[in-house]
Structure formats: C-alpha cells, structure tokens
C-alpha positions in Angstrom: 84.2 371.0 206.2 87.1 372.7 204.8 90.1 373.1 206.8 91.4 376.8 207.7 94.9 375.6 207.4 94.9 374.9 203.7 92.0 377.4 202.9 95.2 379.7 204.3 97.7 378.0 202.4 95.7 378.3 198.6 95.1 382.0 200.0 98.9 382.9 200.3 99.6 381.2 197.2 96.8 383.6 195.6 99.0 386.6 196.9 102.7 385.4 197.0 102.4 384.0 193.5 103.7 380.6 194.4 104.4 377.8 196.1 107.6 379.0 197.2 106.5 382.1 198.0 103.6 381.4 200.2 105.8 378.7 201.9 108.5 381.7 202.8 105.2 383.6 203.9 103.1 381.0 206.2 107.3 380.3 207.7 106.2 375.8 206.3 108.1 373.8 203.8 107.1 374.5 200.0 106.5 370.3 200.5 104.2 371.1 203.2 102.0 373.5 201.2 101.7 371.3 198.3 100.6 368.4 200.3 97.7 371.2 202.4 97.0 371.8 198.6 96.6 368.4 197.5 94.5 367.6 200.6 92.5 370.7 199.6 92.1 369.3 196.0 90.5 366.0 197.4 88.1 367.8 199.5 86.8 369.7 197.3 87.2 367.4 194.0 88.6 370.2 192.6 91.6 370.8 190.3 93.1 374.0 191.9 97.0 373.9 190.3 98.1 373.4 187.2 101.4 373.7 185.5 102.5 376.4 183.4 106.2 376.9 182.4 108.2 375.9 185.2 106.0 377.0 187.8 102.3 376.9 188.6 99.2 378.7 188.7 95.7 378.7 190.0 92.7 377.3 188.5 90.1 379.5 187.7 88.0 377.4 190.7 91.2 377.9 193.0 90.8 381.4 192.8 87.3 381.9 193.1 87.5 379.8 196.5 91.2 381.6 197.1 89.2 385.2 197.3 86.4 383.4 199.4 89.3 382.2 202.1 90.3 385.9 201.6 87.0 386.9 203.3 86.9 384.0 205.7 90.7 385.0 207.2 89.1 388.2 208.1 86.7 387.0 209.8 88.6 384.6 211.9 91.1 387.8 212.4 88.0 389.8 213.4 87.2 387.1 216.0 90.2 386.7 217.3 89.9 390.5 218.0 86.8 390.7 219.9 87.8 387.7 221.9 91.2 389.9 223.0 88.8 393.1 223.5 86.8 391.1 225.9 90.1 390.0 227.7 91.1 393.0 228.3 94.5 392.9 228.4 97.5 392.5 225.7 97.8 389.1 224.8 99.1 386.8 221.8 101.2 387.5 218.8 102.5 390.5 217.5 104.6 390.8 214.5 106.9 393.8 214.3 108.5 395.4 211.9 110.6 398.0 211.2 114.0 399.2 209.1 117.6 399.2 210.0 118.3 402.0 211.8 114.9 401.9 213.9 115.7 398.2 214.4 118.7 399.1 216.5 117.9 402.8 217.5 114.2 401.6 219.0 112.9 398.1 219.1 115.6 396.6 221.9 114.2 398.9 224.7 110.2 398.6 222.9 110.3 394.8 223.0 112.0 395.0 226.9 109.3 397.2 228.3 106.7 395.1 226.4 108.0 392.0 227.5 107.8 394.2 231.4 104.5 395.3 231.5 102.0 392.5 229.1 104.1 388.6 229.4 101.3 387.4 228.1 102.2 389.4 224.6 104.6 387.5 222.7 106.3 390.3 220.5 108.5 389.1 217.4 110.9 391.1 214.9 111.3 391.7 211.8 114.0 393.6 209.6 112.3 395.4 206.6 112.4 398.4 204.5 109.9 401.1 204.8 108.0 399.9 201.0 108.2 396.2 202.2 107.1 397.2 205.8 103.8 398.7 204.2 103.1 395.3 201.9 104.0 392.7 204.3 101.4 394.7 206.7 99.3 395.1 204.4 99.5 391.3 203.3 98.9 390.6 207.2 102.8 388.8 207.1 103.7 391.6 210.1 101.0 393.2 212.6 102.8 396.5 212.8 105.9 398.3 211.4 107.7 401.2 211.8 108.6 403.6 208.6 109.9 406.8 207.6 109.9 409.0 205.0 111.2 412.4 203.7 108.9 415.0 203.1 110.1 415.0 199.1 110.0 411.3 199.1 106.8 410.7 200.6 106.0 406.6 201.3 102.4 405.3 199.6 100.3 404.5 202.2 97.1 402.0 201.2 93.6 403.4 202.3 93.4 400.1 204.6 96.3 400.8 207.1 95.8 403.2 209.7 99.1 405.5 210.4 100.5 407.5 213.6 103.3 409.7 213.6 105.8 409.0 216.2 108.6 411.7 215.6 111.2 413.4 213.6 114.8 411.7 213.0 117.2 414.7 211.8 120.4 413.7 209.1 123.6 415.3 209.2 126.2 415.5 206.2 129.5 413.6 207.3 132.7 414.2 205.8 136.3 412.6 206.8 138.1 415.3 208.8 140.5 416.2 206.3 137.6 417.0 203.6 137.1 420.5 202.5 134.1 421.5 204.1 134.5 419.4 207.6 135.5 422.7 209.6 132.1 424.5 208.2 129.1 425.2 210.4 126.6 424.5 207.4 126.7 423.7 204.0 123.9 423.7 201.5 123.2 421.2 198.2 125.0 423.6 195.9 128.6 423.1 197.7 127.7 419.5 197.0 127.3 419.4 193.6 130.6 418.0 192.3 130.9 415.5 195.4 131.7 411.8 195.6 128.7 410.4 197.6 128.1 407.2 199.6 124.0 405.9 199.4 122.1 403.1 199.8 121.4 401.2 196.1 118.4 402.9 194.1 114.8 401.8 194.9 115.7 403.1 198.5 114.2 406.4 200.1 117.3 407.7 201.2 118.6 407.2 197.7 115.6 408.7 196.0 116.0 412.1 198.6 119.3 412.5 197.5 118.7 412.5 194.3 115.8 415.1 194.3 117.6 417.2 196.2 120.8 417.2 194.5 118.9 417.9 191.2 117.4 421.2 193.1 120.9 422.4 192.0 120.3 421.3 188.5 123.3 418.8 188.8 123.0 415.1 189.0 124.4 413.5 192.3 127.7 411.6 191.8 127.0 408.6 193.1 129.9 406.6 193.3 129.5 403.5 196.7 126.1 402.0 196.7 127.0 400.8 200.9 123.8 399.5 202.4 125.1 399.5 205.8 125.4 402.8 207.5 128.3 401.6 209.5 130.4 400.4 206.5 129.7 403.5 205.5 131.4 405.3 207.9 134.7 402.7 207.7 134.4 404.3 203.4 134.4 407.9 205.4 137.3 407.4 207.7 139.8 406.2 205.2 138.6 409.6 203.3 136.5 408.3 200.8 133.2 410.3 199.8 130.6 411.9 201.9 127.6 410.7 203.2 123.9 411.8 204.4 123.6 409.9 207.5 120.1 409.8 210.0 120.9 410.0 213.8 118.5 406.9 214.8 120.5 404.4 215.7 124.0 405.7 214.5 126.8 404.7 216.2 129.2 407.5 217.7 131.1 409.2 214.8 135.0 408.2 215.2 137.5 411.1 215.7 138.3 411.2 211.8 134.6 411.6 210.7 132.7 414.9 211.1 129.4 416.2 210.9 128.1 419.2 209.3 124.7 420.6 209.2 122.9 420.5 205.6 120.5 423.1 204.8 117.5 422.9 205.1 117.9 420.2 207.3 117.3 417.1 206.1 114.5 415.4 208.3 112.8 411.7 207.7 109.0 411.4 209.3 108.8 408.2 211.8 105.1 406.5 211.2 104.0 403.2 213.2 101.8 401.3 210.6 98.9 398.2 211.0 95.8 397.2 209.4 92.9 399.4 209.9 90.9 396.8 211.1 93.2 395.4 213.7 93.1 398.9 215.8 90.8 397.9 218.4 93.1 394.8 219.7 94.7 395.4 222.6 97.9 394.2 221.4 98.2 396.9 219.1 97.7 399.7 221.2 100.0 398.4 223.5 102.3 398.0 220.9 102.2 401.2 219.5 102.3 403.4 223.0 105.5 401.8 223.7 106.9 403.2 220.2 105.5 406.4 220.8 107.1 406.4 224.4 110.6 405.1 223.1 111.1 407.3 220.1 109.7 410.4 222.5 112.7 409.6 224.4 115.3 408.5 221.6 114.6 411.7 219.6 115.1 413.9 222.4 118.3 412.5 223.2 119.9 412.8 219.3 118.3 415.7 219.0 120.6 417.4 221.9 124.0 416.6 219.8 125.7 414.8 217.2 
C-alpha cells in the first residue's frame, strides 16, 4: 500500500514546483521530501524525478499518480470532516490567515475568545497578503484567511472558495501638520494631483487603488516611498515627508504632528473571511468564522466613531 505521507509529499511538489517549495509548504526538510520521494519511487518501481537544469521535474508517471493523490487528499480531508461533524464540537487544526493590519487590528482578541470557548481547537497564524491569502487557501496551506479589497480593485476569488463579508474598514488621507491641506475638512483626488505620496510597493491593492484613483484626475500618482509598513510610514509623515492613504484597522494612534483628513468619496476596503468550499460543513470553520464576524462587528464600530 502506498503511504499518504509521500503520496502528499509528490502532491506538493506537483503544485509548489519543487522540492524546495513543497518542503517550505508541508513545514519538513527539502532532505526529508526527497527521501519520502525516493521511498515512493521504490514502491512503486517507478521513476518519478528527473533532472532538468538545475532543478527537477516530474515524470510523466509522477504526475499522473501526483493528480490521483490530488483526489485521494480530498478524500481523507472529506473524512476528516464528517468525523468532526459527528463530534459535534470545534476541534483540531485551523490555519489562519490574514494581512497586516487585520493581523494586529483582529486576530489577538479572535484567537483569545477561540482558545475561551472550543480548547480543543488549536488555532494557528499566519501573516499574508490578500492575493497569497486566496492561493495558499486555495492550495489547502491555510484553512481560512481574512482579505480586503477596494471596490475599484476588486480581489479574484476562485469558484472553489466560499466567501462572507465581515465589514467595512474606512481610510483617511494623512498629512504632517504643517502640510497644506492638514487644517481642511475634506479633500478630493484632484487637490492631490501634484503630491509626494507614501504606498506600499506595486503588485499590492492599496498601491493598485491609488493609482486608479489618482488617474480619475487624468494625472499619474507621484509615487515617491515604496514603505511597506504602515507605521514607518507615519515616522516618513512626522518628519514632513509625503502623504499617505492610511486604513483604520489596526493603526496605531496618529502622533500630534500627523493629521487626518477625509478623502472624497471615502475610500473604503471590503473585509471577506475566505475557506475552501468543501471544508464549510466542519465545525472548526464555523467557529472560526463567527468569531471574525463577532470581532470585526465590534472593531469597526469602534474606528468608525473617530480617527
């Protein structure tokens, strides 16, 4: 009989792309998948690697019985389901994710009130942006994930993940306090047109909003500190350097030398929770996702009543 472990190994090389990949994946050694693989090989008498370049791909026969242990994880996911349903109660492994800002701004009090009410659920946590988020659930790296997008930088969803929307997380503009438009009550793109801004690198959502929505004034943003971090961003804003479009999930409290001004229209990001379709019967999951609808009720309610 085939063993599951290295039918699961040859199945996250078939997805990753390679050894080191599906090592990173399956959290093992990239020694430790080559030797499930070589065990697999003498199992099956099969040749399932073979070199190419510097790397390595699979056989033909590798990847016929790669699409088969596809199908067989499934079903082993499917049973672990039904033998959870029949429990009753919230138990095993979740894998959350979920990016920045809803890492800090949601998942300390989610994973305490978990941890509260189900001790048998043993909750984990991830850091990922919204695209990864979507893959790595998708991939069955993560069980669940929280995202965001903005209504003119909608995120792809795959017909196999099943979506809820959680909430609303408004941005405001910030400027230092000495900046020319930091004692107006709103602004709109056009008085932005010829700003310095702060934004995350390109590839991100944030970026990609700005950038549509800048171009709505026929001008291309000035983009001139790629800043990840939103809170390095705000050290840029208090020595006076650019402006920045910052979310309120999870922001710190703005210092005395950074303001905030209202953007029109108002800039608001959609919250999702995201899983596999086919997990939404485990009781995990709901579990799971009731807590994040519970704690972003809350969070929202609170940043939406100030700055």
């Amino acid at each position: 009989m085939i063993d599951l472990g290295r039918l699961r190994a040859l199945h996250a090389i078939s997805v990753y792309g390679s050894v080191n990949g599906a090592a990173a994946a399956l959290g093992y050694t990239p020694s430790a998948i080559s030797q499930q693989l070589n065990k697999l090989e003498r199992e099956t008498r099969t040749t399932l690697l073979e070199r190419r370049g510097r790397g390595v791909v699979l056989t033909d026969a590798a990847q016929a019985l790669a699409d088969t242990a596809a199908e067989v994880l499934k079903l082993v996911e499917q049973a672990e389901i039904q033998l959870e349903e029949q429990r009753g109660q919230p138990v095993g492994k979740v894998a959350l994710g979920a990016f920045p800002t809803a890492c800090r701004g949601l998942l300390p009090p989610v994973v305490a009130e978990l941890a509260a009410e189900h001790p048998a659920l043993d909750v984990t946590v991830v850091e990922v942006d919204p695209p990864g988020a979507v893959t790595a659930v998708q991939r069955g790296d993560i069980d669940m994930a929280v995202v965001h997008d903005w209504q003119i930088a909608p995120l792809a969803m795959p017909d196999d993940l099943a979506r809820e929307s959680i909430g609303e997380d408004v941005a405001d503009l910030l400027v230092p306090a000495g900046h020319r438009l930091a004692g107006r009550e709103s602004v709109t793109a056009a008085d932005l047109v010829h700003e310095r801004w702060l934004c995350q690198p390109p590839g991100s959502i944030c970026h990609d909003w700005l950038v549509q929505t800048v171009r709505t004034t026929g001008h291309e943003p000035v983009v001139s500190y790629l800043v990840s971090e939103y809170q390095t961003q705000l050290e840029f804003l208090r020595a006076g350097i650019g402006v920045a479009l910052m979310p309120r999930l999870g922001r710190a409290p703005l210092p005395d030398d950074v303001v905030a001004v209202t953007l029109e229209p108002v800039p608001t990001r959609r919250l999702f929770t995201v899983w596999r379709e086919r997990t939404s019967r485990r009781p995990a999951i709901k579990a799971t996702a009731d807590a994040l609808r519970r704690v972003t009720t809350r969070v929202v309610d609170a940043t939406s009543r100030g700055r």
